[in-house]
C-alpha positions in Angstrom: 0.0 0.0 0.0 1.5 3.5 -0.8 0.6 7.0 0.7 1.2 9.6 -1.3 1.2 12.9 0.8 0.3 16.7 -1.4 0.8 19.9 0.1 -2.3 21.8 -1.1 -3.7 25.0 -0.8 -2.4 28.6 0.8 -1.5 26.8 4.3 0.3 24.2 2.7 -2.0 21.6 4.4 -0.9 17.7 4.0 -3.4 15.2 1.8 -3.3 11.9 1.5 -4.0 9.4 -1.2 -3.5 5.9 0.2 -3.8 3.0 -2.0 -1.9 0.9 -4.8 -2.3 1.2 -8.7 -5.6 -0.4 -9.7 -7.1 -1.2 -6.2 -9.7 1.6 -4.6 -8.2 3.6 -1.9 -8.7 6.9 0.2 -8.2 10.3 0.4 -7.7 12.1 3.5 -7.7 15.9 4.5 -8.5 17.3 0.8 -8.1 21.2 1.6 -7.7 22.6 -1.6 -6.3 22.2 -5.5 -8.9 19.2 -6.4 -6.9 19.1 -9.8 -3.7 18.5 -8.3 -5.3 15.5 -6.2 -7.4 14.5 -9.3 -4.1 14.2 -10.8 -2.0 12.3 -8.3 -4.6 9.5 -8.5 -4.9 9.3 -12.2 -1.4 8.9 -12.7 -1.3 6.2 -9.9 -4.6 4.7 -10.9 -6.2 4.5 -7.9 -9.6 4.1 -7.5 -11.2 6.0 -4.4 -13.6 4.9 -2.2 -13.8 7.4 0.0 -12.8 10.7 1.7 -11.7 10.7 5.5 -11.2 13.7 7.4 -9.6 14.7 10.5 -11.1 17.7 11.5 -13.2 20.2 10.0 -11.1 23.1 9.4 -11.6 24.8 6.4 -7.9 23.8 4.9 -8.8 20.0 5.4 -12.0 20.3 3.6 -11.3 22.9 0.5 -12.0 20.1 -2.0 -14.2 17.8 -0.6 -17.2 18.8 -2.7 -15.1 18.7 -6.2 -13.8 15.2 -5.4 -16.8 13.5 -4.0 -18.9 14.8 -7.6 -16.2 13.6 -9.5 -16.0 10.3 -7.8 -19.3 9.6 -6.7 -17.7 8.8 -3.3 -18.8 9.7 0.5 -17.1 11.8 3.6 -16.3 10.1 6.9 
C-alpha cells in the first residue's frame, strides 16, 4: 500500500492518497487544489472509495465537494 502525501492550498495543508495502482483507496484531509489530487490519482490509478477527514477546518475540507462529484464517493 502507498501513501502519497500533497501539500495543497495557501497553508500548505498535507493530503493523502493511500492505496496501490488499480485497487480503490482513500483520500484524506482534501483542503484545496482538487486538480492536483485529481491528478496524483490518475497517474497512480487509484480508484477512491472514499474521503476521510480529520477535522473540520476549512484547509482540510477545500476540496471535498469537487472530489466527492467527480467520484461519486462519500465523507467520513
Amino acid at each position: 500500500m502507498k501513501i502519497h502525501k500533497i501539500q495543497v492550498g495557501m497553508l500548505g495543508t498535507n493530503c493523502y492518497i493511500i492505496g496501490d495502482t488499480g485497487e480503490e483507496g482513500v483520500i484524506i484531509d482534501p483542503g484545496a487544489n482538487a486538480e492536483i489530487i485529481k491528478k496524483v490519482i490518475k497517474s497512480e490509478g487509484i480508484i477512491p472509495k472514499e474521503i476521510l477527514l480529520t477535522h473540520g477546518h476549512f484547509d482540510h475540507i477545500g476540496a471535498v465537494r469537487e472530489l466527492m462529484e467527480e467520484y461519486g464517493i462519500k465523507v467520513r
